[in-house]
Each structure stands twice: as C-alpha cells, then as structure tokens.
N, C-alpha and C positions, 0 to 999 in steps of 0.2 A: 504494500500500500504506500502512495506516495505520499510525503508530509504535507501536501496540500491535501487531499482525500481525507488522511486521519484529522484533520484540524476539522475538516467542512462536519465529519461524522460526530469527533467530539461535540462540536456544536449542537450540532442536531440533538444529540443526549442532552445537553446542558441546558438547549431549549423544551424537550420532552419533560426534564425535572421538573422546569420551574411552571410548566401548565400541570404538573403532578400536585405540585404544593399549592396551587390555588382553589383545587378540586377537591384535595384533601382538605380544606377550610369548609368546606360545605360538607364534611362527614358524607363522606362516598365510598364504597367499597371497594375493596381491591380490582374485584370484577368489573364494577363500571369504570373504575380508572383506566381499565385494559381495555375497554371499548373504546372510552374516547379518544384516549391515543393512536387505537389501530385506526377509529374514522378519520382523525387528524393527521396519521401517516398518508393515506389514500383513500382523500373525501371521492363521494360518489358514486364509487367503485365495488364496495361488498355492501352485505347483506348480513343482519346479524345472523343468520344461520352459518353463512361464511366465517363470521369471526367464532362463532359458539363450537363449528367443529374443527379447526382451527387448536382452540385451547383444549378440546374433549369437555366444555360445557354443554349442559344441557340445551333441549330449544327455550327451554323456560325461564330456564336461567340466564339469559341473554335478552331475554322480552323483560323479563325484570329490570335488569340492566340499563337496559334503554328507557324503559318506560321510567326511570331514577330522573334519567341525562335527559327526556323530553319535556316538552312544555307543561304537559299534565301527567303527573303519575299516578293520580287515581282521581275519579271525581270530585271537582271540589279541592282537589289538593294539588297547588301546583308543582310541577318539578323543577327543574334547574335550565330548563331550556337551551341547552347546549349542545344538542341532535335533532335533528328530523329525519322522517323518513319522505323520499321521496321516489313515485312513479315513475318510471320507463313509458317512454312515447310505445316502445315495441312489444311489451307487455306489461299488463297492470297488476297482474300480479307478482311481479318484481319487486319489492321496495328496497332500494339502497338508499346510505344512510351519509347523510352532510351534515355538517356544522350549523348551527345556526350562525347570523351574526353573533351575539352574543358568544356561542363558543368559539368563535375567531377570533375573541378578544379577548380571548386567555391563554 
C-alpha cells in the first residue's frame, strides 16, 4: 500500500470514529452503528437484508436497526432520522437505504 492510500484509508477510519461517537451520544446499539456506517460507506447501494447477511444478522434484526436510525421507530415515537429507505425506478420492491440529510451531517 502506498503512503498516500494508507493516509487516504486512515482517514477514512478516523472519519468513521468520529460519526461512531456522535451516534453513540444518542444511545444506539452496536448493530445500528454497523448499519449506519455500512449505508455511509455505500449510500444507495444495499438493502438491509444485504447488510443483515453480511454480518449473519437476523432479517429482524436489521429492521430493528433501521427502524432505530429512521424517522419513526414506532408510532408516535420518533427515531433519529439518519436512514431512509428508498425505491428503485426498476423495482418496488427493492428498498435500498440512504442517508438522510441529517445523517450526512454526522
């Protein structure tokens, strides 16, 4: 690895930390921390069923997860809005999972 690569990657970690530690201020589990980082490595692109088999998470446990990191986690009680899910033009039943603003801001 070249000393420009290892720098860019350390980075990359040292920015991964520090949206760790502002995530952990809202009392978040291990599990949803590791969602939002994988959507934050490559927004758009998977599916929490992608990220849940992935780790050998349940499907449920990854619906949990998210439903923590989206806007509403249960009726009436809002979550931390820093995931959506969104549709595919090619199929609807797809939903891959982005940022919200707000979690672009951490």
């Amino acid at each position: 690895m070249t000393t420009l690569a290892a720098k860019t990657k350390t980075t990359d970690y040292l920015g991964m930390l520090a949206k760790a530690q502002q995530l952990i201020a809202h009392e978040v589990t291990i599990t949803q921390l590791m969602l939002f980082l994988e959507v934050a490595q490559d927004e758009g692109n998977q599916r929490i069923i992608d990220i849940a088999n992935r780790y050998g998470w349940t499907r449920a446990s990854g619906s949990r997860s998210y439903r923590r990191l989206c806007k509403w986690e249960a009726p009436e009680q809002p979550g931390l809005d820093l995931v959506a899910m969104v549709k595919t033009e090619y199929n609807a039943r797809d939903k891959y999972l982005e940022l919200t603003t707000r979690g672009r801001k951490i």
